[in-house]
The first five atom37 places (N, CA, C, CB, O) and aatype in JSON, in Angstrom:
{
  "aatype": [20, 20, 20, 20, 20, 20, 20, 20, 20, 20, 20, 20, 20, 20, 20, 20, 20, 20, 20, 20, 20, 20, 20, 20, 20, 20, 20, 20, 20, 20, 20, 20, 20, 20, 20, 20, 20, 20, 20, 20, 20, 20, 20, 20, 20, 20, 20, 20, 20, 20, 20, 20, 20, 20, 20, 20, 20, 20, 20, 20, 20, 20, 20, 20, 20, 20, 20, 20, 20, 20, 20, 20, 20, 20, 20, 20, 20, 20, 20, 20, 20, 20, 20, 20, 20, 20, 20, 20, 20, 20, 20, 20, 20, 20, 20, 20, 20, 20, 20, 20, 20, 20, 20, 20, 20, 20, 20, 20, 20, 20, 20, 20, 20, 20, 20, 20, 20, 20, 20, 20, 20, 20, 20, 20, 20, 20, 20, 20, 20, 20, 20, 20, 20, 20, 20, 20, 20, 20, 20, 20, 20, 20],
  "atom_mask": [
    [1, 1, 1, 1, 1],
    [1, 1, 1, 1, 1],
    [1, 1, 1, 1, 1],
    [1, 1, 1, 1, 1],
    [1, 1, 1, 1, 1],
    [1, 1, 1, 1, 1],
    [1, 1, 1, 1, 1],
    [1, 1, 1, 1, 1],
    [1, 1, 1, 1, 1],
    [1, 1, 1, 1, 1],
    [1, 1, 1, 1, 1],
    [1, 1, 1, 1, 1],
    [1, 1, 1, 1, 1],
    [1, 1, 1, 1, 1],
    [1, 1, 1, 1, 1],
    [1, 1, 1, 1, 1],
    [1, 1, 1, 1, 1],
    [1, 1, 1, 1, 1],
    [1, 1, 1, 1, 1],
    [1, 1, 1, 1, 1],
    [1, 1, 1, 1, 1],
    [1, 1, 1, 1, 1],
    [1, 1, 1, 1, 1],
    [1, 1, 1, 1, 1],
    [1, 1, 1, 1, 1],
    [1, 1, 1, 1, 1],
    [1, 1, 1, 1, 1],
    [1, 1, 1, 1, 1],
    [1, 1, 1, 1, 1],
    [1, 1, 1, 1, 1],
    [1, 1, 1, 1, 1],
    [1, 1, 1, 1, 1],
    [1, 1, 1, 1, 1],
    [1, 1, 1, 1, 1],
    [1, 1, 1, 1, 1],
    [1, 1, 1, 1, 1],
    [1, 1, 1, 1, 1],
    [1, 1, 1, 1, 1],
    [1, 1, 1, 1, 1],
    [1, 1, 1, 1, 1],
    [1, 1, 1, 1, 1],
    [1, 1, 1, 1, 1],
    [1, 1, 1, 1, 1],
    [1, 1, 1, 1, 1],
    [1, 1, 1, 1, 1],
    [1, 1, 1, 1, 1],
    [1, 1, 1, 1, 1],
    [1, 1, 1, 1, 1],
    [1, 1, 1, 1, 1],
    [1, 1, 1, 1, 1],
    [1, 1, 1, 1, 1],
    [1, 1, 1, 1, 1],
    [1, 1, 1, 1, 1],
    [1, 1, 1, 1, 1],
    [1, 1, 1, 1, 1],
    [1, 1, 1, 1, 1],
    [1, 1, 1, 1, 1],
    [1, 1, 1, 1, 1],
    [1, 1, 1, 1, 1],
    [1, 1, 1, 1, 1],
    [1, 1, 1, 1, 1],
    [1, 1, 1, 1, 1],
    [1, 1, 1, 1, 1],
    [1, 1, 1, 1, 1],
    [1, 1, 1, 1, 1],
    [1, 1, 1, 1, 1],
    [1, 1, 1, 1, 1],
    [1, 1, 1, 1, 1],
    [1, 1, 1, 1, 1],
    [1, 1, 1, 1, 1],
    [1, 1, 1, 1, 1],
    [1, 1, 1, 1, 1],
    [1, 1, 1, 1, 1],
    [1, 1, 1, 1, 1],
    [1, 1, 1, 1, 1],
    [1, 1, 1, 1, 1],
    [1, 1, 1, 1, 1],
    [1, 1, 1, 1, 1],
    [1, 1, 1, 1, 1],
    [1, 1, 1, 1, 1],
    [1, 1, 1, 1, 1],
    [1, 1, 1, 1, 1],
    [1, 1, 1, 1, 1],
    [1, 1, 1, 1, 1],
    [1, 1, 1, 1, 1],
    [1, 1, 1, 1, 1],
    [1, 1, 1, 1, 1],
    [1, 1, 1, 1, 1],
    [1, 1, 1, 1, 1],
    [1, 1, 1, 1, 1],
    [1, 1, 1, 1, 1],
    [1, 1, 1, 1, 1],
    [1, 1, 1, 1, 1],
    [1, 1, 1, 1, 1],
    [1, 1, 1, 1, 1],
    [1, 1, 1, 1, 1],
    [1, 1, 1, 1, 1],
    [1, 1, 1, 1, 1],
    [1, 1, 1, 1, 1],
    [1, 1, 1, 1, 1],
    [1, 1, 1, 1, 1],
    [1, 1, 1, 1, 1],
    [1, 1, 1, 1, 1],
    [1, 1, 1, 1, 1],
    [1, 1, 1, 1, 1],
    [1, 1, 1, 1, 1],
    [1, 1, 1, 1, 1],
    [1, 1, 1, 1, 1],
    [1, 1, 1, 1, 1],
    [1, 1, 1, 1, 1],
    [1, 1, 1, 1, 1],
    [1, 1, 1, 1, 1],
    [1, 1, 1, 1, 1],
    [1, 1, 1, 1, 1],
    [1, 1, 1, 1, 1],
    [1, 1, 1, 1, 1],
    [1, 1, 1, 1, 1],
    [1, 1, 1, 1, 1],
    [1, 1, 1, 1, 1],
    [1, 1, 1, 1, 1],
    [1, 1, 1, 1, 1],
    [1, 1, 1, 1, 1],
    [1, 1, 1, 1, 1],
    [1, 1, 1, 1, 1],
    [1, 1, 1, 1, 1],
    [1, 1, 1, 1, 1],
    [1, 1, 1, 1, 1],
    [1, 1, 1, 1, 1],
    [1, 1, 1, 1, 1],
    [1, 1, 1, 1, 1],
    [1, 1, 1, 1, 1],
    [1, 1, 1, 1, 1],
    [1, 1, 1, 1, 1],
    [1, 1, 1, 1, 1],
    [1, 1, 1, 1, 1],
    [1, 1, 1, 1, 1],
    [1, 1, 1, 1, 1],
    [1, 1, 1, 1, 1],
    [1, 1, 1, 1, 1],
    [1, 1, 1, 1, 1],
    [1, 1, 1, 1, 1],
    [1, 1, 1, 1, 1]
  ],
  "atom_positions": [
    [[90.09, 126.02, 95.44], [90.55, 125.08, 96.43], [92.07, 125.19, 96.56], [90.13, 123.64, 96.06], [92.68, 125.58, 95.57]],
    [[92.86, 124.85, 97.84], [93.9, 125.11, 97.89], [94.46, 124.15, 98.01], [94.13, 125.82, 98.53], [93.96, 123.15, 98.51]],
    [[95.79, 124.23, 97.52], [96.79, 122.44, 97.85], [96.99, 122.71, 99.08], [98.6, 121.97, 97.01], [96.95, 123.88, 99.46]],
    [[97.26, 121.59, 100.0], [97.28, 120.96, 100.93], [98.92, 120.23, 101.34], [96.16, 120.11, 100.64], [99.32, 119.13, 100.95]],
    [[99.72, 121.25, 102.26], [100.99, 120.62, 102.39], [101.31, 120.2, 103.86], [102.04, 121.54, 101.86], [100.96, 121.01, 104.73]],
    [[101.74, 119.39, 104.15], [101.89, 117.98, 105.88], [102.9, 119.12, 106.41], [103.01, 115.58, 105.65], [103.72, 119.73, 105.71]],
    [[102.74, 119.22, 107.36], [104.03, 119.76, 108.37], [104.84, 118.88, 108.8], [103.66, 120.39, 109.64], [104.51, 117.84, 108.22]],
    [[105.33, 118.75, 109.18], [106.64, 117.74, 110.16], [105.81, 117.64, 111.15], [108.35, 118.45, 110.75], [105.79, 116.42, 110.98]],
    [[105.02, 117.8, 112.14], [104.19, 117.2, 113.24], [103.42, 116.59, 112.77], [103.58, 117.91, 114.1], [103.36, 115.55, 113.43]],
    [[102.5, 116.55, 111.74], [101.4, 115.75, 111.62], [101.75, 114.51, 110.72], [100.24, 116.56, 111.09], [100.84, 113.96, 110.09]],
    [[103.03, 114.07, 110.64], [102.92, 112.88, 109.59], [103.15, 111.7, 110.74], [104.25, 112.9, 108.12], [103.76, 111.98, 111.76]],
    [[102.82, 110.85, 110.59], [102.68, 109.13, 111.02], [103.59, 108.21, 110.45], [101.32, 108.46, 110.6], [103.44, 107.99, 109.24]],
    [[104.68, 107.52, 111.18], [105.21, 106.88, 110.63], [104.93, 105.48, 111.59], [106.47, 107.49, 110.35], [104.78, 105.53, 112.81]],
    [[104.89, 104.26, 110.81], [104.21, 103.27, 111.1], [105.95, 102.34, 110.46], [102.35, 103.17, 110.26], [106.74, 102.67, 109.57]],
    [[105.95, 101.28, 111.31], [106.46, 100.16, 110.8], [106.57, 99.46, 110.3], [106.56, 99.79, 110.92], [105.7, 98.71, 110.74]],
    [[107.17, 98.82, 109.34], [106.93, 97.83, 107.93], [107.87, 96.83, 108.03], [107.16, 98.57, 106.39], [109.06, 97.13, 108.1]],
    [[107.39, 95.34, 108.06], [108.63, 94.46, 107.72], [107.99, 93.57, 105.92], [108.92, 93.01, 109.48], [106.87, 93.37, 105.44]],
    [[109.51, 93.25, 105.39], [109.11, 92.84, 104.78], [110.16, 91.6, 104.62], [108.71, 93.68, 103.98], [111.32, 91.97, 104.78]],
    [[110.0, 90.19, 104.33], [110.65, 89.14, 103.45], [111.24, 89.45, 102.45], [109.93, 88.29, 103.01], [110.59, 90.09, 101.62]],
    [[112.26, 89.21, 102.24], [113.18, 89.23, 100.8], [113.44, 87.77, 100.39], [114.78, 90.03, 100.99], [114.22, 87.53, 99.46]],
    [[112.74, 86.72, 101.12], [113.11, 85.51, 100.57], [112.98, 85.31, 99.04], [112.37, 84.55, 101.23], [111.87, 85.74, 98.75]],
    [[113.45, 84.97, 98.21], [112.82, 84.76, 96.81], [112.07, 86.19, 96.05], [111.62, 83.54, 97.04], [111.11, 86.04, 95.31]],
    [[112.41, 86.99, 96.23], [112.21, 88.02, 95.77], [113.49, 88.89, 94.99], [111.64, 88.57, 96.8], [114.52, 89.15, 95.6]],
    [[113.23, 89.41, 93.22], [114.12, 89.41, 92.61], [114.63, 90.99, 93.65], [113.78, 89.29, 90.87], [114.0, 91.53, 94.56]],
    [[116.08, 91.38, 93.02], [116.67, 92.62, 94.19], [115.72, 93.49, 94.03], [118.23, 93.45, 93.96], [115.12, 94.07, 94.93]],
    [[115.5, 93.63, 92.43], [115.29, 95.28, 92.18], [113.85, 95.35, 92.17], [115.93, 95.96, 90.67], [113.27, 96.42, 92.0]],
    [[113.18, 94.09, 92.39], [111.41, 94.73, 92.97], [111.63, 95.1, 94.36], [109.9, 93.38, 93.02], [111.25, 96.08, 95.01]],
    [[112.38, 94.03, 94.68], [112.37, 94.33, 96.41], [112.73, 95.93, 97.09], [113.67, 93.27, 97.1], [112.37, 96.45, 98.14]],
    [[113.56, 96.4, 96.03], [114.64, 97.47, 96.04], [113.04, 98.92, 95.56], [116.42, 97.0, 94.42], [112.59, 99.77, 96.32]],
    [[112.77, 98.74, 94.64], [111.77, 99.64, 94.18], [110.96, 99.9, 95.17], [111.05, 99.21, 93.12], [110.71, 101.06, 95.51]],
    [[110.23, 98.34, 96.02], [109.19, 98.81, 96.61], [109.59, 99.11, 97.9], [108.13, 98.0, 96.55], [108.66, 99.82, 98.31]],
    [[110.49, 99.0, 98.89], [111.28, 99.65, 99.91], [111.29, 101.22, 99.66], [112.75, 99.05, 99.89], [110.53, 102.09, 100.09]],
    [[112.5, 101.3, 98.73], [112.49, 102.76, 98.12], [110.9, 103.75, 98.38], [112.76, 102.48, 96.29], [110.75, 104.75, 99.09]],
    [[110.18, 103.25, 97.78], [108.43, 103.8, 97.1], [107.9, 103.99, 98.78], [107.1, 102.08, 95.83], [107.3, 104.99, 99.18]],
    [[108.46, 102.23, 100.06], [108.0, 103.08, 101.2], [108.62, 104.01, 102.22], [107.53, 102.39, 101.86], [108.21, 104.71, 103.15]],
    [[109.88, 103.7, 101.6], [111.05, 105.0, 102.4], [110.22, 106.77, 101.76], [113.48, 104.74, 101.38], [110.11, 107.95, 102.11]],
    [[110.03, 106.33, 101.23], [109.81, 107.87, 100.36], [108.1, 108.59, 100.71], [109.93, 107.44, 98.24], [107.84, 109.76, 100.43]],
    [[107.43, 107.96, 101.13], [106.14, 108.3, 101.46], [105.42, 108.03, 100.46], [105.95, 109.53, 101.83], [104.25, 108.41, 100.53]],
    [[105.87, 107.28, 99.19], [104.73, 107.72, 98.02], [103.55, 106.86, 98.05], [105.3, 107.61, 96.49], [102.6, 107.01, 97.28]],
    [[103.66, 105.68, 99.24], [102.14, 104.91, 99.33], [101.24, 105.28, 100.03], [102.1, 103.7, 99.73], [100.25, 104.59, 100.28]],
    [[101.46, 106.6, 100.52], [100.13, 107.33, 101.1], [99.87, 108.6, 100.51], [100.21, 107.61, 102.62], [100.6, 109.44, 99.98]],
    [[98.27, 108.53, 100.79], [98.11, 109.95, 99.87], [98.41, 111.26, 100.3], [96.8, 110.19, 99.5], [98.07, 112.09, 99.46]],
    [[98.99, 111.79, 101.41], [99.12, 112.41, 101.74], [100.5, 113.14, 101.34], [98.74, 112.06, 102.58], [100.8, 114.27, 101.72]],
    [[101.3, 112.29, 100.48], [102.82, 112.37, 99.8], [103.42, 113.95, 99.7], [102.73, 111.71, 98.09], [103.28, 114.57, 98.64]],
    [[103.89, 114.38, 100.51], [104.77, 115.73, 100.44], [106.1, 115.46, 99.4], [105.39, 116.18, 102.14], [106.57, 114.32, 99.44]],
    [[106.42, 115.94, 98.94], [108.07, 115.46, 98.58], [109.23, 116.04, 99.17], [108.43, 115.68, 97.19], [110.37, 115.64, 98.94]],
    [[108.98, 116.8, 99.78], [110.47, 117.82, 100.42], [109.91, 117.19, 102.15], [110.37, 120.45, 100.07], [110.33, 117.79, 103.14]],
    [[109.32, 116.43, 102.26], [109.29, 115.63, 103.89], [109.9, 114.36, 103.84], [107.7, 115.28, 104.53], [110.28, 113.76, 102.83]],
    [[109.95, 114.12, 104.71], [110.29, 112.62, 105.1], [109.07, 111.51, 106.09], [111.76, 112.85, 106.07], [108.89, 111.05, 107.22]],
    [[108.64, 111.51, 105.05], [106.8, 111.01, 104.57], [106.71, 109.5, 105.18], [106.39, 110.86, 102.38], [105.8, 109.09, 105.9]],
    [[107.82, 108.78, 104.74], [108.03, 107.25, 104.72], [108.08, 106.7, 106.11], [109.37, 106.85, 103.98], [108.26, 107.3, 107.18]],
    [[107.86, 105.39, 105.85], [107.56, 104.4, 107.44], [109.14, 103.64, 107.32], [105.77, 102.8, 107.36], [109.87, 103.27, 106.39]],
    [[109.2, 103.65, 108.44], [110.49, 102.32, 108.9], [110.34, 101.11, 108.36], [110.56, 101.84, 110.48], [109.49, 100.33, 108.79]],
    [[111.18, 100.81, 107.32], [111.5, 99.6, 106.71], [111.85, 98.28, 107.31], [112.38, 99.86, 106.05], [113.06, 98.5, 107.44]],
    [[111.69, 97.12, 107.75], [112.6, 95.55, 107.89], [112.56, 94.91, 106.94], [112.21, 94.51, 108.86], [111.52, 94.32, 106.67]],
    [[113.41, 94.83, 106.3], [114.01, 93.82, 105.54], [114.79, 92.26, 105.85], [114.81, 94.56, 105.03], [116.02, 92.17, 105.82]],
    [[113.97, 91.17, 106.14], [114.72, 90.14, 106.7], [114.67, 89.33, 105.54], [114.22, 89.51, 108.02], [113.75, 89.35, 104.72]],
    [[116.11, 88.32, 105.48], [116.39, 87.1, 104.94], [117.16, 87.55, 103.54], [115.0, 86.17, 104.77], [117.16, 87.03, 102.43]],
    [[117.78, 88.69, 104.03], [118.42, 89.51, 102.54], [119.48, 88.38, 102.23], [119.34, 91.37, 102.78], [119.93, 88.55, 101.09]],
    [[119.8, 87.73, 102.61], [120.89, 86.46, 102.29], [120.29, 85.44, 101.25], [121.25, 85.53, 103.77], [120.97, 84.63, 100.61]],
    [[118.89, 85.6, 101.16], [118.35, 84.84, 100.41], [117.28, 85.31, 99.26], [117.91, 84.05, 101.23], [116.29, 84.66, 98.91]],
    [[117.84, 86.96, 98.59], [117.04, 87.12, 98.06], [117.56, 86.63, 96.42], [116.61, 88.4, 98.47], [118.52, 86.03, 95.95]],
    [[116.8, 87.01, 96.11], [116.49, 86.31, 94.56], [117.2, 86.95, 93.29], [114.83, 86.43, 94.2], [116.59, 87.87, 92.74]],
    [[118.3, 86.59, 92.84], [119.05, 87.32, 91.44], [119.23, 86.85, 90.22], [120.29, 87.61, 91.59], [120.09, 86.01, 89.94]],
    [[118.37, 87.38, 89.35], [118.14, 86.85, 87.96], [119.34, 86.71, 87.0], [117.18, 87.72, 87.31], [120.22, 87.42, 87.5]],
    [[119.73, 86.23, 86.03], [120.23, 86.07, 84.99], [121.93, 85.57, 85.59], [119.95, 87.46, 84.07], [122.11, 84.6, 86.32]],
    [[122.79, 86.28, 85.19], [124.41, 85.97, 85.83], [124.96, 87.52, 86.37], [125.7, 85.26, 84.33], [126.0, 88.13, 86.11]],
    [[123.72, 87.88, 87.29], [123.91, 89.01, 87.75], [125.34, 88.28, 89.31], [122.02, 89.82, 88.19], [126.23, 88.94, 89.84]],
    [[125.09, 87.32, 89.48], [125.98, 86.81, 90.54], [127.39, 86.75, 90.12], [125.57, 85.47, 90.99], [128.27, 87.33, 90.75]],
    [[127.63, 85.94, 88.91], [128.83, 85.84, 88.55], [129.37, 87.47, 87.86], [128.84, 84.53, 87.54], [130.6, 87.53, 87.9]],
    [[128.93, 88.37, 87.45], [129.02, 89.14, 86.68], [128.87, 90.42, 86.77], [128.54, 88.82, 86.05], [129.12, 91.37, 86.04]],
    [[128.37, 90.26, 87.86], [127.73, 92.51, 88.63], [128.84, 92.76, 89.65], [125.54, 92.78, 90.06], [129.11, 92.04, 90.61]],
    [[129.67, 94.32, 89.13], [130.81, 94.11, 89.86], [130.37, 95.69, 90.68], [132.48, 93.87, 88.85], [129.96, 96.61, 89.98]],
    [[130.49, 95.83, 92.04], [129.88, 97.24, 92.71], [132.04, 98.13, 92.64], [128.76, 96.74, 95.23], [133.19, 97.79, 92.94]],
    [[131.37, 99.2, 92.1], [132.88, 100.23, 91.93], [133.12, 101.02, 93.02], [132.88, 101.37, 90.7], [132.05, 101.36, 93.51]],
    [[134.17, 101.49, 93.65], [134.14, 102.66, 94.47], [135.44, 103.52, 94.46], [133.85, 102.24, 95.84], [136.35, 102.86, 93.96]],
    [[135.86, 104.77, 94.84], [137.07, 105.22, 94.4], [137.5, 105.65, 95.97], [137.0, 106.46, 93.11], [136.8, 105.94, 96.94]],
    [[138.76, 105.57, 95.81], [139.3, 105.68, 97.55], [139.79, 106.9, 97.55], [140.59, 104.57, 98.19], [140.5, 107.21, 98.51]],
    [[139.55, 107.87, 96.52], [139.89, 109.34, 96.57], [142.05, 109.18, 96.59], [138.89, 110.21, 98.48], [142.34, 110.18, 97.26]],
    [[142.59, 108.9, 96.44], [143.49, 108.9, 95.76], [143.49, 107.8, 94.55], [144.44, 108.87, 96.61], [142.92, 106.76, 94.23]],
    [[144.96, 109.14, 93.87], [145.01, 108.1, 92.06], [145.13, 107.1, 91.82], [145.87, 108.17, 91.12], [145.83, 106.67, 92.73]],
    [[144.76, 105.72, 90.66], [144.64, 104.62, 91.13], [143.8, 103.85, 92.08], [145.43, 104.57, 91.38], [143.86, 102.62, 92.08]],
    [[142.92, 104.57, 92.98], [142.67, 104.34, 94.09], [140.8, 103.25, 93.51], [142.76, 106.09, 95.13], [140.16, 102.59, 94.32]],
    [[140.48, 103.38, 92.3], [139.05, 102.87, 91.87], [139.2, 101.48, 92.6], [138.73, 102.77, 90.03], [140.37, 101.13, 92.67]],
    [[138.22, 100.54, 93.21], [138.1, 99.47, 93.99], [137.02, 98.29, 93.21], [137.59, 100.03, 95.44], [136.12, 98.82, 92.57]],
    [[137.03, 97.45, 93.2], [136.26, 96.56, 92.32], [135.88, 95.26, 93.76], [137.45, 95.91, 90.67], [136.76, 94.69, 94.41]],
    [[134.35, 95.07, 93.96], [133.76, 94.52, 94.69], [132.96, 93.23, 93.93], [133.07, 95.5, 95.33], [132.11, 92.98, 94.79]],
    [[132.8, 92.61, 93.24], [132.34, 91.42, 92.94], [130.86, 91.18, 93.98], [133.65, 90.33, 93.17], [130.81, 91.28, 95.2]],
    [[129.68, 90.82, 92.97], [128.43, 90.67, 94.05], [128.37, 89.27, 94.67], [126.92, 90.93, 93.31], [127.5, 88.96, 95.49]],
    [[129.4, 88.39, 94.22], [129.45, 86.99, 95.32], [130.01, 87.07, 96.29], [130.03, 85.82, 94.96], [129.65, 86.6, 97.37]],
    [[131.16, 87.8, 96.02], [131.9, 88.25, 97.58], [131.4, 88.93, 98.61], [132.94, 89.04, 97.47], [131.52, 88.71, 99.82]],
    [[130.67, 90.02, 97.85], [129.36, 90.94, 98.49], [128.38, 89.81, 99.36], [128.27, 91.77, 96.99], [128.72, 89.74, 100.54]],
    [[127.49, 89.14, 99.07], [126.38, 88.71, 99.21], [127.4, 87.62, 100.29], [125.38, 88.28, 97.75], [127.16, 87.51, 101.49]],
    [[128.36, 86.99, 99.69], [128.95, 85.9, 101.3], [129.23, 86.63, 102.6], [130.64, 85.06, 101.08], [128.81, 86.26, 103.7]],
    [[129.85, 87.52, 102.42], [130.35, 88.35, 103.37], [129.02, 89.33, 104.39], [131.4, 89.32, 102.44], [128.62, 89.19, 105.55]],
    [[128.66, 90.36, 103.24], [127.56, 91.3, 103.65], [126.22, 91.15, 102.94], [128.01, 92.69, 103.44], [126.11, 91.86, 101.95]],
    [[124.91, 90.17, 103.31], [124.04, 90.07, 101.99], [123.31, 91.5, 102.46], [122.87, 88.44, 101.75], [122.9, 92.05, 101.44]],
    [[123.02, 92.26, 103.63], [122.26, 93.32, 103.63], [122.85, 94.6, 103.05], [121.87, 93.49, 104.88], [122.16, 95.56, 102.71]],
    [[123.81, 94.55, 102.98], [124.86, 95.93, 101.9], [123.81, 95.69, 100.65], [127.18, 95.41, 101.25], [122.85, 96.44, 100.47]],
    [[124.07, 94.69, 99.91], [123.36, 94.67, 98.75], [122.23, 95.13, 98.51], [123.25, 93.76, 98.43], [122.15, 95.99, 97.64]],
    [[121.25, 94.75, 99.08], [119.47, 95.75, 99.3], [119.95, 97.17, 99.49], [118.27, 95.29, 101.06], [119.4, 98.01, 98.78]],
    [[121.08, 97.64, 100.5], [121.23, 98.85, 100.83], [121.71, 100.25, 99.56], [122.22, 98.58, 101.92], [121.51, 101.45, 99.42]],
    [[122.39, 99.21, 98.93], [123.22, 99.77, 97.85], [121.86, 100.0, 96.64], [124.68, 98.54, 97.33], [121.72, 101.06, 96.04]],
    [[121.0, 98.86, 96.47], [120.13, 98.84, 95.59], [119.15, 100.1, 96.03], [119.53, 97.41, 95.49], [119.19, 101.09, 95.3]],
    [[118.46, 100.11, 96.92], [118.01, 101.48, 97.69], [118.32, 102.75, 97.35], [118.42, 101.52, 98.89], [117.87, 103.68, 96.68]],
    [[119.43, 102.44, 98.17], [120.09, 103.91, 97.82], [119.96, 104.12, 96.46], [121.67, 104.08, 98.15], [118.88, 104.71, 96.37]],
    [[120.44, 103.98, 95.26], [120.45, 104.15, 94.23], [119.21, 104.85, 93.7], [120.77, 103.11, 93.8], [119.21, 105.67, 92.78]],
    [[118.07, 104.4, 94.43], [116.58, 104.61, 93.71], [116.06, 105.59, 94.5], [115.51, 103.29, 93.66], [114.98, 106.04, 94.1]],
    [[116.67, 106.2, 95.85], [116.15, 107.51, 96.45], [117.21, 108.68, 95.88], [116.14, 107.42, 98.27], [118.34, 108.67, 95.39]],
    [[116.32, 109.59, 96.18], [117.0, 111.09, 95.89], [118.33, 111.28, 96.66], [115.97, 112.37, 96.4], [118.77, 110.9, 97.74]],
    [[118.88, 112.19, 95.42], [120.79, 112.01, 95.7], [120.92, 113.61, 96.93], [122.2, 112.38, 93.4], [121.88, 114.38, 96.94]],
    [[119.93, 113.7, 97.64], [120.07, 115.05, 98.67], [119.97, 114.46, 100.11], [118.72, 116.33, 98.45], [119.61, 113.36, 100.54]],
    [[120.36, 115.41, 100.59], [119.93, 115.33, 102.03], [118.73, 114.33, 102.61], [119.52, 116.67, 102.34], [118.74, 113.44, 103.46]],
    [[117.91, 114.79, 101.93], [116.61, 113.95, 102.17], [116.57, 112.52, 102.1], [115.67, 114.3, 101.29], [115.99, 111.65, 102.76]],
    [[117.45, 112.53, 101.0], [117.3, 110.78, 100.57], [118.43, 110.12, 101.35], [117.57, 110.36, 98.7], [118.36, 108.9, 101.53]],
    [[119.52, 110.83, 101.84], [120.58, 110.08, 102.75], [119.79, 109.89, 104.27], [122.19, 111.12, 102.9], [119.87, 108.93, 105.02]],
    [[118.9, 111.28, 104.49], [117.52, 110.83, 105.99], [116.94, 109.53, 105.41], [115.77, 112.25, 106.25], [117.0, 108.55, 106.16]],
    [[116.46, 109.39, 104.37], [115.37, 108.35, 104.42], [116.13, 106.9, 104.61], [114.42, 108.4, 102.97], [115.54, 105.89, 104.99]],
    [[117.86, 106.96, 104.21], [118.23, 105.82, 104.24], [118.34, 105.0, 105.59], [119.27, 105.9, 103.64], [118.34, 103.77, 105.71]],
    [[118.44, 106.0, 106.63], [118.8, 105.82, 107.8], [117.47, 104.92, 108.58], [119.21, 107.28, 108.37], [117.56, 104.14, 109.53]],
    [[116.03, 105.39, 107.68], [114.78, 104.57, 108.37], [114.61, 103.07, 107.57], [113.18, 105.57, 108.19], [113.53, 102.57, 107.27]],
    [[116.19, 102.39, 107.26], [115.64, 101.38, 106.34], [116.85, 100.51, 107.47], [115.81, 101.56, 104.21], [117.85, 101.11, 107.87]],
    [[116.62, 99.45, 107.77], [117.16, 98.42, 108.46], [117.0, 96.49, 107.66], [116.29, 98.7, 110.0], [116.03, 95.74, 107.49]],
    [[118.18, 96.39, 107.44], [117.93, 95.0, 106.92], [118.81, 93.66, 108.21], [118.77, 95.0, 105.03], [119.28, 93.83, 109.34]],
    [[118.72, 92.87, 107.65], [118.84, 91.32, 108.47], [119.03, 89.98, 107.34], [117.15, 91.0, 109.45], [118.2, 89.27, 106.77]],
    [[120.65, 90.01, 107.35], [120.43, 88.98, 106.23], [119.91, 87.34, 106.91], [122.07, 88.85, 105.32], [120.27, 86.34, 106.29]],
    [[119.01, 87.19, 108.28], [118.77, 86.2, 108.57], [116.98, 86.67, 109.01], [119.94, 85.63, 109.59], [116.52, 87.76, 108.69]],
    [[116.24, 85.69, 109.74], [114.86, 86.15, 109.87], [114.88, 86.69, 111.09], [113.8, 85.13, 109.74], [113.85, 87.23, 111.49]],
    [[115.78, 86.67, 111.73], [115.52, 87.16, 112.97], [115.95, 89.01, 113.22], [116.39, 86.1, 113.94], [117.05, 89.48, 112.95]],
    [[115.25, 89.47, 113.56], [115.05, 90.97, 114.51], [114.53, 91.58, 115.09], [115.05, 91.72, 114.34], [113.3, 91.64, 114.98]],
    [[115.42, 92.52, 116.27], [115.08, 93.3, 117.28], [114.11, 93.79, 117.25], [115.71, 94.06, 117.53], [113.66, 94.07, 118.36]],
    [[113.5, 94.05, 116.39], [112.84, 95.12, 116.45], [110.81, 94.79, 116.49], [113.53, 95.96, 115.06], [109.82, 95.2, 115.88]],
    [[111.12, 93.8, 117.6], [109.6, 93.2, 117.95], [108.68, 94.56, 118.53], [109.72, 91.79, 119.37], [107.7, 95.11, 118.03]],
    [[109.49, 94.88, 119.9], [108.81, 96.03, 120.62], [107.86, 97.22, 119.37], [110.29, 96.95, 121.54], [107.08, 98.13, 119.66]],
    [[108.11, 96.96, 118.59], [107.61, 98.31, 117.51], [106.04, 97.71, 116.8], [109.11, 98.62, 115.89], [105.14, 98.33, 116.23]],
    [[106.22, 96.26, 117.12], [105.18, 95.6, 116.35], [104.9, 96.21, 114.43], [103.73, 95.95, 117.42], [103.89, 96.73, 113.96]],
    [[105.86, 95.96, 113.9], [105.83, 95.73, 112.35], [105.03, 95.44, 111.7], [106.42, 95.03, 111.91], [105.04, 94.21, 111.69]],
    [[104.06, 95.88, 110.92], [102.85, 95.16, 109.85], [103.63, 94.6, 108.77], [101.63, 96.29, 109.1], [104.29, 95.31, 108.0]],
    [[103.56, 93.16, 108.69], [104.09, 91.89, 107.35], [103.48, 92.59, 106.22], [103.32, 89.96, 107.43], [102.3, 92.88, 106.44]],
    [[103.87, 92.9, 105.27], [103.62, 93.45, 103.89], [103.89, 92.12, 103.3], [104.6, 94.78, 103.31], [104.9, 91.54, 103.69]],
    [[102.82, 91.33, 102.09], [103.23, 90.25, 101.36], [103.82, 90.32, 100.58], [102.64, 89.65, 100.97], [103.93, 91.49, 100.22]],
    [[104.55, 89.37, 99.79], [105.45, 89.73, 98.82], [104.85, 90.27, 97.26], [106.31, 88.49, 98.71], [105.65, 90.6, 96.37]]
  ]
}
């Protein structure tokens, strides 16, 4: 019997919204990731871009355990010396709460090409409302 590999024409990508109300980051973050990536269908290629379009609404209100608020600081370097940047996740979450899911994401897809494509099919909303009715979205429960 022979393995069986998807071409780029025959894969299906379907729409997904999901609630982040009360939901801790990093389940929310895992299972986004798991559908950016194709791995909930059996048909899972890994060198494709397998995965369905993500919504993420109410990221303003998702759920962070322990004194990850007071205490989780996001780093970045501005490419000159001295240049390392220190972001605080309260300042984060007042300002931008959908960066945060984005950042958590990212982290958990592949560091190639592929995984910077898959980021691009993930869309969040730190409120309940979005555009993106015309597509008709299947509600995934929490």
């Amino acid at each position: 019997m022979k393995t069986y590999s998807m071409k780029q024409g025959e894969i299906a990508k379907d729409w997904v919204l999901l609630d982040a109300e009360d939901v801790p980051l990093g389940r929310l973050a895992t299972r986004v990731a798991t559908i950016l990536r194709g791995k909930n269908k059996p048909e899972f290629t890994p060198h494709l871009d397998m995965g369905d379009n993500v919504i993420v609404i109410n990221a303003a209100k998702v759920k962070l355990t322990g004194q990850k608020l007071d205490k989780k600081v996001y780093l970045h370097h501005t490419g000159y010396s001295g240049g390392q940047r220190e972001t605080p996740l309260k300042k984060l979450m007042a300002s931008h709460p959908d960066e945060v899911i984005k950042r958590a994401v990212k982290g958990m897809l592949p560091k190639t090409k592929l995984g910077r494509q898959l980021l691009t099919n993930l869309r969040v909303y730190p409120g309940s409302e979005h555009p993106h009715g015309p597509q008709q979205p299947k509600v995934l429960d929490k």
